[in-house]
C-alpha positions as CSV (number, residue, x, y, z in Angstrom):
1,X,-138.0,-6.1,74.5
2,X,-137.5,-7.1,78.2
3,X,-134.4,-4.8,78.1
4,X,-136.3,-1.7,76.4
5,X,-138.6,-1.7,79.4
6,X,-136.0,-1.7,81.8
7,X,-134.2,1.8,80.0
8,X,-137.3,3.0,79.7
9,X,-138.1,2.8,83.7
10,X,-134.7,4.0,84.7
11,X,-135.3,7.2,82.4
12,X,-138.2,7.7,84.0
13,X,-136.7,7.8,87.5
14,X,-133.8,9.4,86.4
15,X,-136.1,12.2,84.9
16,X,-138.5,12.0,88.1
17,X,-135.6,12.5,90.4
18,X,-134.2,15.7,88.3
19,X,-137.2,17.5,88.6
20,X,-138.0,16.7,92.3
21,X,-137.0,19.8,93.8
22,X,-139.7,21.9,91.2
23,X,-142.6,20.6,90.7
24,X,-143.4,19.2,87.1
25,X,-146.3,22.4,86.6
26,X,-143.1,24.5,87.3
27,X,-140.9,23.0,85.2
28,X,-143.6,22.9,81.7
29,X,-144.8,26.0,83.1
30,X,-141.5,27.8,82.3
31,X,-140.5,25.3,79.6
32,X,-143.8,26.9,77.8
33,X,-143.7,30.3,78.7
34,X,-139.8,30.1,77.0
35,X,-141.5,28.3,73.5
36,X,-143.6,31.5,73.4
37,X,-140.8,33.6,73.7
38,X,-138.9,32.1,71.1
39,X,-141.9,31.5,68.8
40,X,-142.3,35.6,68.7
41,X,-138.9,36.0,68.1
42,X,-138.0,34.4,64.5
43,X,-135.1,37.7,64.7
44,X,-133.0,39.6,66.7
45,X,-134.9,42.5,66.1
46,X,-138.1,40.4,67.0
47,X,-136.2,39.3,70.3
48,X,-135.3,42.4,71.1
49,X,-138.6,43.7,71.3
50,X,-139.6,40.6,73.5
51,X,-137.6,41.9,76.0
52,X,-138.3,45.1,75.8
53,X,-141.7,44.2,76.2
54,X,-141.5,42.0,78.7
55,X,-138.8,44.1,80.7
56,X,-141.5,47.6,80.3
57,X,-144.8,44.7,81.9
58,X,-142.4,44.3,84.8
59,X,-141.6,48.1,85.5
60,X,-138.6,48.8,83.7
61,X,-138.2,52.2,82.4
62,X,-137.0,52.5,78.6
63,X,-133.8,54.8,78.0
64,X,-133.0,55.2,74.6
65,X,-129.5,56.7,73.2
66,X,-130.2,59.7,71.8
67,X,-132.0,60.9,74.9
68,X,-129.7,62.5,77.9
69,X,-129.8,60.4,81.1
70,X,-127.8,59.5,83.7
71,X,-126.7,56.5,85.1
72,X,-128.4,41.5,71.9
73,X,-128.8,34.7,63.4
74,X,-129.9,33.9,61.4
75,X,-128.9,33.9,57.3
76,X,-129.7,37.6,56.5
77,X,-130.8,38.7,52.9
78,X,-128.2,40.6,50.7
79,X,-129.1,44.2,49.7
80,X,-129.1,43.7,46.1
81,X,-130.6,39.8,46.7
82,X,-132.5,38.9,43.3
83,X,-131.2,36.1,41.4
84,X,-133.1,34.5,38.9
85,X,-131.6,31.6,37.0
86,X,-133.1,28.5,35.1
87,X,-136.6,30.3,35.6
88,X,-136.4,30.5,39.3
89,X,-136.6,34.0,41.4
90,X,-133.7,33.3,44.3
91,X,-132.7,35.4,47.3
92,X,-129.3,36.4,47.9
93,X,-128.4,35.6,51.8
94,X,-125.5,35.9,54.0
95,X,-124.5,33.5,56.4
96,X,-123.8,34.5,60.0
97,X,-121.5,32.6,62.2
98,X,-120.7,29.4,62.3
99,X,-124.0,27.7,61.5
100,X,-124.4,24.0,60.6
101,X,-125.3,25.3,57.0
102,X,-126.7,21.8,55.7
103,X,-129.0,21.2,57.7
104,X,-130.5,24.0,56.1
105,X,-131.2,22.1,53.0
106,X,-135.0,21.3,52.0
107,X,-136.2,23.3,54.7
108,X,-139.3,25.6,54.8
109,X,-138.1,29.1,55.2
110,X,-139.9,32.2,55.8
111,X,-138.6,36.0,56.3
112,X,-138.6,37.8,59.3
113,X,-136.6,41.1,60.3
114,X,-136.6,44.8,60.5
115,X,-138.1,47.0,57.5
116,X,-138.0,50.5,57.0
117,X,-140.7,52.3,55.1
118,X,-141.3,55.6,54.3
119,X,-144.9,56.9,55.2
120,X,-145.1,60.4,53.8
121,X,-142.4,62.3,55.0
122,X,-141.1,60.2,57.4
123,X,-139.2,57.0,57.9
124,X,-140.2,54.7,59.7
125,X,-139.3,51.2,61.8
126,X,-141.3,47.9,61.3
127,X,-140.9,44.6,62.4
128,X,-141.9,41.7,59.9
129,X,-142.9,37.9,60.5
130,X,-143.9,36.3,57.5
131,X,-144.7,33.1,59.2
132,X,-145.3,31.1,56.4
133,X,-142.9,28.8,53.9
134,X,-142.0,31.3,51.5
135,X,-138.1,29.9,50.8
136,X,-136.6,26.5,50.3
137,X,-133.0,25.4,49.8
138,X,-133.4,22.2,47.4
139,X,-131.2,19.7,48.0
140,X,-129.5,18.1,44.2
141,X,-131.3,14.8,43.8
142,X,-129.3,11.8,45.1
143,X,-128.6,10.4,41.5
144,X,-127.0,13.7,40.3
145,X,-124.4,13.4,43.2
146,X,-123.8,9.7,43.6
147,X,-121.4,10.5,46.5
148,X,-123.8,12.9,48.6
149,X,-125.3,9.9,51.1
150,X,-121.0,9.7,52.0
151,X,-120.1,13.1,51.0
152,X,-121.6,16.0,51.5
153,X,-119.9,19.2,49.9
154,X,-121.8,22.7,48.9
155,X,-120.6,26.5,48.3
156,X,-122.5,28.7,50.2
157,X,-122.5,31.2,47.9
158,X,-123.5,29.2,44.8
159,X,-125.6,26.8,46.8
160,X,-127.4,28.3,50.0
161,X,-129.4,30.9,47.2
162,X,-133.2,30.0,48.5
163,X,-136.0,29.7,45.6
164,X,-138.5,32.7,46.7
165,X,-141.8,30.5,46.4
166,X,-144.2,34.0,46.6
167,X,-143.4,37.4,46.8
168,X,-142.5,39.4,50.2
169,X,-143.7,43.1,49.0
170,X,-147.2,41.1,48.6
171,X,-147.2,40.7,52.3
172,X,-145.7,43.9,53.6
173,X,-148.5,45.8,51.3
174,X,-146.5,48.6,51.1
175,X,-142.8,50.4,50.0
176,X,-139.2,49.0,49.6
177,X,-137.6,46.1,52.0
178,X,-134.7,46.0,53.8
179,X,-132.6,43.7,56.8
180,X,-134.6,40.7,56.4
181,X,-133.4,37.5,57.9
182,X,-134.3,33.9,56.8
183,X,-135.5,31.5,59.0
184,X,-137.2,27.8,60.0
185,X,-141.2,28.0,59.8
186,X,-142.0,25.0,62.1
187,X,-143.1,25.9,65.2
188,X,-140.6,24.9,68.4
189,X,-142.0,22.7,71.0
190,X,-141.6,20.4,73.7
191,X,-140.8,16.5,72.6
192,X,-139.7,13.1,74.5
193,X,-141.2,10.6,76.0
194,X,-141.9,12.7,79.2
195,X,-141.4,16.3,77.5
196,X,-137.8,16.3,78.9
197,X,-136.5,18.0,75.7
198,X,-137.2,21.0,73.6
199,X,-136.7,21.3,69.8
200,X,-135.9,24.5,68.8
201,X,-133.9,26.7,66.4
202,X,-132.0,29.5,68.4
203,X,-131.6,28.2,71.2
204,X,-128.1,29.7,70.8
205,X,-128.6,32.1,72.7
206,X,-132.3,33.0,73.0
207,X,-131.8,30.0,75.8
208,X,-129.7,32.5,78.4
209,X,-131.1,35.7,77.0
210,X,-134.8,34.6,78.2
211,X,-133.3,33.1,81.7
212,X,-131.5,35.8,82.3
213,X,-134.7,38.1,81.7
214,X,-136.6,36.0,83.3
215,X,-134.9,35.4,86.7
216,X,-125.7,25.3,84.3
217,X,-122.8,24.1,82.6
218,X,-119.3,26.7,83.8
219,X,-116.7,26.1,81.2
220,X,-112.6,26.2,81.8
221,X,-110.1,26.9,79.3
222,X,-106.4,27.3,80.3
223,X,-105.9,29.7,76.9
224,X,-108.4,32.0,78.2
225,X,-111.2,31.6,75.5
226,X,-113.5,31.5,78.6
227,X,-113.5,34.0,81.2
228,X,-113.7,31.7,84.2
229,X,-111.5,31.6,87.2
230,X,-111.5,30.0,90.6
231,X,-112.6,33.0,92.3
232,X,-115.9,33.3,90.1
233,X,-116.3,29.9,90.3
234,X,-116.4,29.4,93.8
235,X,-118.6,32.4,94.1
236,X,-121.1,30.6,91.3
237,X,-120.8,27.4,93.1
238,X,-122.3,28.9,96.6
239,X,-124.9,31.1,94.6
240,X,-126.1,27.4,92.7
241,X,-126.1,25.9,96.4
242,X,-128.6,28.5,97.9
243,X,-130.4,28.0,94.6
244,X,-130.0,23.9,94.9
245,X,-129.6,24.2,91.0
246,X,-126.8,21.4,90.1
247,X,-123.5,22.5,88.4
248,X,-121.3,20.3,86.2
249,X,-117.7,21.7,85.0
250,X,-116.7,21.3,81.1
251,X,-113.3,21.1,79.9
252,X,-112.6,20.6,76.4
253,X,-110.4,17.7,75.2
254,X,-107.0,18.3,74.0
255,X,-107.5,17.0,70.9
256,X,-110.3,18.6,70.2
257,X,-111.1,22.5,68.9
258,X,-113.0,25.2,71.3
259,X,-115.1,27.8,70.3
260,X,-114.2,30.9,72.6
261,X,-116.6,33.8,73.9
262,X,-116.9,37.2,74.5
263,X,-116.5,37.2,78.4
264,X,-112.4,36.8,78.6
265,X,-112.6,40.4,76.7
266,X,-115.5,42.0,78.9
267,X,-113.0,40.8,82.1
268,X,-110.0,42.6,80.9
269,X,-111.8,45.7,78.8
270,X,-114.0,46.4,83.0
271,X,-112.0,44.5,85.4
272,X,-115.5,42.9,86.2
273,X,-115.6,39.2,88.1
274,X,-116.6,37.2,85.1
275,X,-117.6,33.4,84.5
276,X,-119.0,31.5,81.3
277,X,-121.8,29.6,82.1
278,X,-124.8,28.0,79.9
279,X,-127.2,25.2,79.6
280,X,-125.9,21.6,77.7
281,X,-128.0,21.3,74.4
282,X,-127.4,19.1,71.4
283,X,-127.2,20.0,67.6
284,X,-125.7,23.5,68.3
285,X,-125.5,25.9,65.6
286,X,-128.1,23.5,63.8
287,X,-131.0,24.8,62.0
288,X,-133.0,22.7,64.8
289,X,-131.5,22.4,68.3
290,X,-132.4,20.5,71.3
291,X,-131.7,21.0,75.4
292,X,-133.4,20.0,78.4
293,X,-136.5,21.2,79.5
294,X,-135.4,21.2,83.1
295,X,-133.0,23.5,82.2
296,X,-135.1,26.3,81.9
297,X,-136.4,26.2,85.1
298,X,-133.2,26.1,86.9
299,X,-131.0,28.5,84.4
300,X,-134.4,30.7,85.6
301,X,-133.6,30.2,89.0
302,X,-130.0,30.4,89.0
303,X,-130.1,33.4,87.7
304,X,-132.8,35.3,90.0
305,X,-131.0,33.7,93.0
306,X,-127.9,35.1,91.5
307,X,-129.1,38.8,91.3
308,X,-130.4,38.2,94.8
309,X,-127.6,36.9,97.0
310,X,-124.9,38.3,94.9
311,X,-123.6,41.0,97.4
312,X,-123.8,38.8,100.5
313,X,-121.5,36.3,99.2
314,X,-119.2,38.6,97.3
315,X,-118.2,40.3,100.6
316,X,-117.9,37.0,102.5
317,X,-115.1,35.7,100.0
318,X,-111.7,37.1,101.8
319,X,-108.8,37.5,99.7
């Protein structure tokens, strides 16, 4: 017990000292505002028009593509997706990516996506939260598959087919649905002792695309899955300074596989300086994740300082 106590005190200063340079308001403050962001935006098509929103409030003027100018899952639901079987009404889904697929088993799920209707002559775009349990994935009762507690093996075809538990057209009121995606119905929110952490699902990547909206782990790779070299690096390391947002490097073990991302093909496609960069977080790719609550505060104010002192220290590197 004596020895409980004593973590628990050193958490607390350890937590204490991380946030000293914000105070705690600040940190919850945009911890918060981030929950709501994610909360209204169960799809990309939900997210999307976050930002757009949110991007418009702050004086942003919308361009769209068919105009002339000058000058970014979730399981998603088949097109033909009715199943019935045994008595039971089931929805076809796809998986995108590489999720964490079972800990999507005896889950509540609800839909939420893009629909088009047609409204007399015209067609027309919707966006559709049905934020209530709608879908479940039941899991096959432990004494049917004596093995599962050691053993864990499903098709995801054959298996990940949700039971609808009401109808979706009942809810839309109206026409034909299409590019639905399925999704977690509990709410995210903050959790820990001291509200250090946040539980969430997409945190991967609603996490950088609010930050970066709004206002750091940099990861190496000698096979060039990640786009960062020592020049961007040093110029990310002086931009985190000014900022006094603490960096930490992240190398992948040798023995171990890496995931790659899209940057080392942006470099070479523009010839733009580019770096991979992101916030730690636990249970990736989980139907639930979890990072820091700190982190949003400073990936916030990385990421303004960034857009700020960018030029200055660009032109001071000398090659």
């Amino acid at each position: 017990m004596l020895r409980g106590v004593i973590l628990f005190s050193q958490f607390s200063r350890h937590f204490n000292t991380v946030v000293m340079d914000a105070s705690k308001e600040a940190v919850l403050g945009a911890a918060k505002d981030f929950l709501s962001f994610v909360n209204k935006s169960p799809s990309p098509f939900h997210a999307t028009e976050q930002c757009r929103q949110r991007l418009l409030t702050a004086g942003f003027k919308e361009i769209k593509e068919t105009d002339s100018w000058n000058i970014k899952p979730n399981d998603k639901v088949k097109p033909v997706s009715r199943r019935v079987k045994q008595g039971y009404i089931q929805v076809g889904v796809e998986c995108y990516g590489g999720g964490s697929w079972y800990t999507w088993f005896d889950r509540d799920l609800k839909i939420s996506g893009q629909v088009m209707i047609k409204e007399g002559d015209k067609i027309c775009h919707r966006l559709v939260d049905v934020n209530r349990p709608v879908l479940c994935v039941p899991n096959l009762a432990i004494h049917l598959q004596r093995d599962m507690a050691t053993k864990f093996e499903f098709n995801k075809e054959t298996h990940l087919t949700p039971i609808l538990a009401t109808t979706v057209r009942e809810q839309l009121e109206m026409g034909n649905v299409s590019g639905q995606d399925v999704d977690h119905t509990k709410d995210q929110t903050l959790g820990g002792v001291f509200e250090e952490f946040i539980f969430s699902p997409r945190l991967d990547n609603l996490h950088n695309t609010y930050c970066a909206l709004e206002g750091v782990v940099i990861k190496f790779n000698a096979n060039q899955r990640y786009a960062t070299t020592s020049l961007t690096t040093t110029i990310f390391r002086e931009v985190a300074r000014r900022a006094r947002v603490p960096l930490q490097d992240f190398v992948v073990r040798n023995d171990s596989p890496c995931g790659s991302t899209i940057g080392p093909i942006m470099s070479a496609k523009l010839g733009i300086p580019t770096l991979d960069v992101g916030s730690p977080q636990l249970s990736m790719h989980s139907i639930r994740e979890m990072c820091s609550t700190v982190s949003i505060h400073q990936t916030r104010e990385l990421y303004k300082t960034f857009f700020e002192v960018y030029p200055n220290v660009f032109q001071s590197v000398v090659y």
